[in-house]
C-alpha positions in Angstrom: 81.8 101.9 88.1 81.0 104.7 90.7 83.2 105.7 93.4 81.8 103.8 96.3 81.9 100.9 93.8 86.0 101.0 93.4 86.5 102.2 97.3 84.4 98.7 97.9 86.6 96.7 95.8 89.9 98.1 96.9 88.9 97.7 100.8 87.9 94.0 99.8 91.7 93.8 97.8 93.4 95.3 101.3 91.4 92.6 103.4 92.3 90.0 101.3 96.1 90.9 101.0 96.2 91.4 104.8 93.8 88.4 105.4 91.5 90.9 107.5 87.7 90.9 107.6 85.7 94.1 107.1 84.6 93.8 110.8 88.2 93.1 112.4 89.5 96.1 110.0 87.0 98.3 110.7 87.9 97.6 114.6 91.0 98.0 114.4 90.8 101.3 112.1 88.0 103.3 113.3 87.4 101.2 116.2 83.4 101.1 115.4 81.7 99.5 112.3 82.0 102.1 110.2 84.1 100.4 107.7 81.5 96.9 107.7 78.7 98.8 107.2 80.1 100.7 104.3 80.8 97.4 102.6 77.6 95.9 103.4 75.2 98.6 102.8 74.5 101.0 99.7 76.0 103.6 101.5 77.5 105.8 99.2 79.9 107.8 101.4 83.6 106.8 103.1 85.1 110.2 104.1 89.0 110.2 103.9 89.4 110.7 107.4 88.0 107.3 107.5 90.6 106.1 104.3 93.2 107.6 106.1 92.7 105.1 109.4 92.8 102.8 106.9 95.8 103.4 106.0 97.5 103.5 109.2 96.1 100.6 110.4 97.9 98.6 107.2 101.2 100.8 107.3 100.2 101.3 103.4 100.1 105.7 102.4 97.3 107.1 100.7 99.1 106.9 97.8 99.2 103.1 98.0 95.5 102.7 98.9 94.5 104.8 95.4 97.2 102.8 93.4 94.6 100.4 92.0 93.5 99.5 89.1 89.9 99.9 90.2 90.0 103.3 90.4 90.6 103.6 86.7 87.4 102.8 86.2 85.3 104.6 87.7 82.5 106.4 85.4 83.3 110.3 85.4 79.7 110.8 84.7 78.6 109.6 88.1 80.9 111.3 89.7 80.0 114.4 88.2 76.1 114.0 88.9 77.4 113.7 92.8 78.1 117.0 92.9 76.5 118.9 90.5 73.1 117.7 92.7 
Protein backbone atom coordinates (compact mmCIF):
# COMPACT_ATOMS: atom_id res chain seq x y z
CA UNK A 1 0.00 0.00 0.00
CA UNK A 2 1.65 3.47 -0.47
CA UNK A 3 1.49 6.21 1.91
CA UNK A 4 -1.26 8.29 0.49
CA UNK A 5 -3.11 4.92 0.33
CA UNK A 6 -3.06 4.34 4.35
CA UNK A 7 -3.33 8.33 5.10
CA UNK A 8 -6.67 7.76 2.86
CA UNK A 9 -7.93 5.00 4.78
CA UNK A 10 -7.15 6.32 8.24
CA UNK A 11 -8.88 9.80 7.43
CA UNK A 12 -11.95 7.64 6.11
CA UNK A 13 -11.58 5.40 9.77
CA UNK A 14 -11.55 9.15 11.77
CA UNK A 15 -14.72 10.24 9.64
CA UNK A 16 -16.42 7.29 10.30
CA UNK A 17 -15.64 7.04 14.14
CA UNK A 18 -16.58 10.78 14.42
CA UNK A 19 -19.45 10.46 11.84
CA UNK A 20 -17.79 13.41 9.80
CA UNK A 21 -17.67 13.80 6.02
CA UNK A 22 -14.41 14.58 4.28
CA UNK A 23 -15.97 18.00 3.27
CA UNK A 24 -17.39 19.01 6.88
CA UNK A 25 -13.81 17.74 8.32
CA UNK A 26 -11.87 19.40 5.96
CA UNK A 27 -14.00 22.70 7.00
CA UNK A 28 -13.72 22.40 10.04
CA UNK A 29 -9.75 21.50 10.03
CA UNK A 30 -8.27 23.52 7.38
CA UNK A 31 -11.18 25.48 6.74
CA UNK A 32 -10.85 24.95 2.75
CA UNK A 33 -11.08 21.61 0.80
CA UNK A 34 -7.95 20.58 1.15
CA UNK A 35 -8.76 17.50 3.09
CA UNK A 36 -11.85 16.45 0.30
CA UNK A 37 -9.78 16.82 -2.45
CA UNK A 38 -6.97 14.70 -1.00
CA UNK A 39 -9.47 11.87 -0.67
CA UNK A 40 -11.05 12.31 -3.92
CA UNK A 41 -8.24 12.88 -6.10
CA UNK A 42 -4.77 10.92 -6.84
CA UNK A 43 -3.11 13.38 -5.03
CA UNK A 44 -0.28 12.01 -3.50
CA UNK A 45 0.68 14.64 -0.89
CA UNK A 46 -1.08 15.56 2.83
CA UNK A 47 1.69 17.65 4.56
CA UNK A 48 1.58 17.27 8.47
CA UNK A 49 0.72 20.60 9.01
CA UNK A 50 -2.38 19.62 7.38
CA UNK A 51 -2.49 15.98 9.73
CA UNK A 52 -1.85 18.08 12.58
CA UNK A 53 -5.36 20.22 12.01
CA UNK A 54 -6.59 17.10 11.82
CA UNK A 55 -5.83 16.31 14.86
CA UNK A 56 -6.99 19.21 16.66
CA UNK A 57 -10.05 19.34 15.16
CA UNK A 58 -10.80 15.49 16.67
CA UNK A 59 -8.94 16.23 20.14
CA UNK A 60 -7.02 12.85 18.98
CA UNK A 61 -2.62 13.49 19.13
CA UNK A 62 -0.58 12.63 16.42
CA UNK A 63 0.26 9.71 18.01
CA UNK A 64 -3.34 8.52 17.91
CA UNK A 65 -3.84 9.45 14.26
CA UNK A 66 -0.65 7.02 13.19
CA UNK A 67 -1.84 4.22 15.68
CA UNK A 68 -3.40 2.25 12.85
CA UNK A 69 -3.20 -0.74 11.58
CA UNK A 70 -3.01 0.68 8.12
CA UNK A 71 0.05 2.07 8.36
CA UNK A 72 1.65 -1.28 8.88
CA UNK A 73 1.26 -1.82 5.65
CA UNK A 74 2.51 0.35 3.65
CA UNK A 75 5.11 -0.90 0.97
CA UNK A 76 8.67 0.42 1.98
CA UNK A 77 9.59 0.15 -1.65
CA UNK A 78 7.29 3.01 -2.61
CA UNK A 79 8.11 4.96 -0.16
CA UNK A 80 11.63 4.75 -0.89
CA UNK A 81 11.16 5.51 -4.84
CA UNK A 82 9.38 8.89 -3.38
CA UNK A 83 12.43 10.14 -2.50
CA UNK A 84 15.08 8.70 -4.06
CA UNK A 85 13.29 10.57 -7.36
Amino acid sequence: MKCSEALRKRIDELCKKYNLTYSSLSNKACGNSTISSFMSKPQETLYLPTIYCICLTLDISIKEFFDSPCFDQIDPRDTAKNFNG
